[in-house]
C-alpha positions in Angstrom: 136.8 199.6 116.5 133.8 201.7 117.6 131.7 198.6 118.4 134.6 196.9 120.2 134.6 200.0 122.2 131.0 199.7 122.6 131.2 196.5 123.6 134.3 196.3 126.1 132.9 196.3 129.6 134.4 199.0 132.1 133.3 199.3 135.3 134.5 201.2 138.4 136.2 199.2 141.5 137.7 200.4 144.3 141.5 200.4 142.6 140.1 201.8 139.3 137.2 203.9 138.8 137.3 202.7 135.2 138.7 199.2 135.1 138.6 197.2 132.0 136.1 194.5 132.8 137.2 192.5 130.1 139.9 191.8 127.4 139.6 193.8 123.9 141.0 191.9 120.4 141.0 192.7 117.0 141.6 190.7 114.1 143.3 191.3 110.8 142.9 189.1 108.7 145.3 189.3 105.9 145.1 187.2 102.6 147.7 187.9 99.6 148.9 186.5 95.9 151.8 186.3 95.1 152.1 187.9 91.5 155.3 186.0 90.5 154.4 182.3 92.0 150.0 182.8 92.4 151.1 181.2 96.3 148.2 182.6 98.1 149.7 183.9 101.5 147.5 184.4 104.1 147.8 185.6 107.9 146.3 186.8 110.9 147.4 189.8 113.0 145.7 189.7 116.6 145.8 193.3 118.8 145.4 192.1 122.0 144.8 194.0 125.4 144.4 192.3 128.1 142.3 193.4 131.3 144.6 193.4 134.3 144.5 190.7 136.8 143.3 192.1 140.8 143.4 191.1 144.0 139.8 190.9 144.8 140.7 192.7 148.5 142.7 195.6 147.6 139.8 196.4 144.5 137.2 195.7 147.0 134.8 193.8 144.1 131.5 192.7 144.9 128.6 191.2 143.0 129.0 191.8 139.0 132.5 192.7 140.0 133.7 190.3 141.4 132.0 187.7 138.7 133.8 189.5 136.3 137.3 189.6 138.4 136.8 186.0 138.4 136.4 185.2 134.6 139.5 187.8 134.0 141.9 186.0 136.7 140.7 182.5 135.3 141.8 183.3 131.8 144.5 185.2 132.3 145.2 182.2 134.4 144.8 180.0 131.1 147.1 182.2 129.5 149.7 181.5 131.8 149.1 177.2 131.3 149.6 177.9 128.1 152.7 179.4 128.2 154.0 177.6 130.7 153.1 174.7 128.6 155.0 176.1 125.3 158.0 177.1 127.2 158.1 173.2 129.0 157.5 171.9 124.9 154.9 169.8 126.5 153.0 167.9 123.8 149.9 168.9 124.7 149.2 172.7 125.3 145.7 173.7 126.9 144.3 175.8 124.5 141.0 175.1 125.1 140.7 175.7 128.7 139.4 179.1 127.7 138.0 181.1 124.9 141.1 183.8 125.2 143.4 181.3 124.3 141.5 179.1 122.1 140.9 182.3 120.2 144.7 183.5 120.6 145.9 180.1 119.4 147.3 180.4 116.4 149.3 183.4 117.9 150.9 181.7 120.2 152.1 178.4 118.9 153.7 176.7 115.8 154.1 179.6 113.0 153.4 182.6 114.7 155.3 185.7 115.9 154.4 187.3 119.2 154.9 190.2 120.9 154.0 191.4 124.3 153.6 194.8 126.9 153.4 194.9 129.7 151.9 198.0 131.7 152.8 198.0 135.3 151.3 200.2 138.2 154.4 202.3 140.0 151.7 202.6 143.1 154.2 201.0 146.1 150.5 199.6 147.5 150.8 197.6 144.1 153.8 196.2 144.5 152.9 192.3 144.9 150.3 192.8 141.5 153.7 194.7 140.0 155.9 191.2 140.5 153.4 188.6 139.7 153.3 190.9 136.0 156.9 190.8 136.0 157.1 187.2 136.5 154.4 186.6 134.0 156.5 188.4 131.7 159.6 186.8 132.3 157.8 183.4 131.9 156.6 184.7 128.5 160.1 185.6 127.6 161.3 182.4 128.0 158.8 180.8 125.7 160.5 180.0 121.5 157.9 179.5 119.3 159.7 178.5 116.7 161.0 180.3 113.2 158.3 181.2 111.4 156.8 179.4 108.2 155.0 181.6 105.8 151.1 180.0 105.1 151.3 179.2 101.6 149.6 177.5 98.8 151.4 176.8 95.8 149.7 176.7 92.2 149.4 172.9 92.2 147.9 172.7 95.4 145.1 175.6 94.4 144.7 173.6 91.1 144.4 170.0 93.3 141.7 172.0 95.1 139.7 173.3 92.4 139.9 169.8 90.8 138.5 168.1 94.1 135.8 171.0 93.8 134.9 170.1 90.5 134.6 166.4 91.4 132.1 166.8 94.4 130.3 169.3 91.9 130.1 166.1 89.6 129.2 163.2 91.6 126.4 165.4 93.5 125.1 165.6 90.1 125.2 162.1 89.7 123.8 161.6 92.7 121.3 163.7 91.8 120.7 161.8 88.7 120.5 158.5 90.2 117.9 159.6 92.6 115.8 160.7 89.7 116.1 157.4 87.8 115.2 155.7 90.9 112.1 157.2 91.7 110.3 157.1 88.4 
């Protein structure tokens, strides 16, 4: 956590004197056995918080700023594609049109739960920034994933995978051996 926070930029515009110059996630990786069965679950938690999209007039962002306004509106703008794309069940879904989602993906498609906040700002000035959230968070809303399927892997196919191991272990051997043969 300390080196996320070390690493998140912040910088002051004229909206914010510390505005989050970039999003902040954190990873759990989660990998069980289960005692009874020996299915290996496994599972990923992602903690996401998301630096707020601005109106580059009202935050008055110049230079650095406004570089970094840029990237933030583009991917939060990516984010939205992609939902918009999950709620429409479109058969293709832009995930890689940015590294936020291509690194949120498996949050937000196929066996995943998600869960979303959103913070608003009761500033009447803010009031247009207030209703594009809300209507980014209705469009998220709308969006079913799906039930979700547990990530599991039975005894045989563990088994089936330590074979295959075994196998490649073997014929790299041969190989090996071959190679030997052939050069004397």
């Amino acid at each position: 956590m300390s080196i996320g926070l070390m690493n998140r930029a912040v910088g002051a515009t004229a909206l914010n004197e510390r505005s989050s110059r970039s999003h902040s996630i954190l990873t759990v990786h989660v990998l069980g056995t289960d005692l009874e069965t020996d299915a290996v679950l496994h599972g990923s938690l992602h903690l996401v918080d998301l630096a707020g999209s601005e109106r580059v007039d009202r935050s008055e962002a110049k230079g650095d700023r406004l570089r970094e306004a840029q990237h933030i509106n583009k991917s939060l703008s990516a984010l939205g594609d992609v939902i918009f794309a999950l709620a429409q069940k479109s058969p293709h879904v832009p995930y890689r049109n940015s590294k936020l989602t291509q690194v949120l993906q498996s949050s937000l498609g196929g066996q995943a739960k998600t869960l979303m906040f959103v913070q608003l700002n009761p500033d009447v000035d803010s009031h247009s920034e207030t209703i594009s959230t809300l209507k980014f968070a209705e469009r998220v809303s709308g969006v079913e994933l799906g039930a979700a399927r547990s990530n599991k892997e039975g005894r045989g196919v563990r088994e089936l995978m330590e074979q295959l191991a075994s196998l490649k272990d073997a014929i790299a051997k041969k190989d090996e051996e071959i190679g030997r043969l052939r050069r004397t």
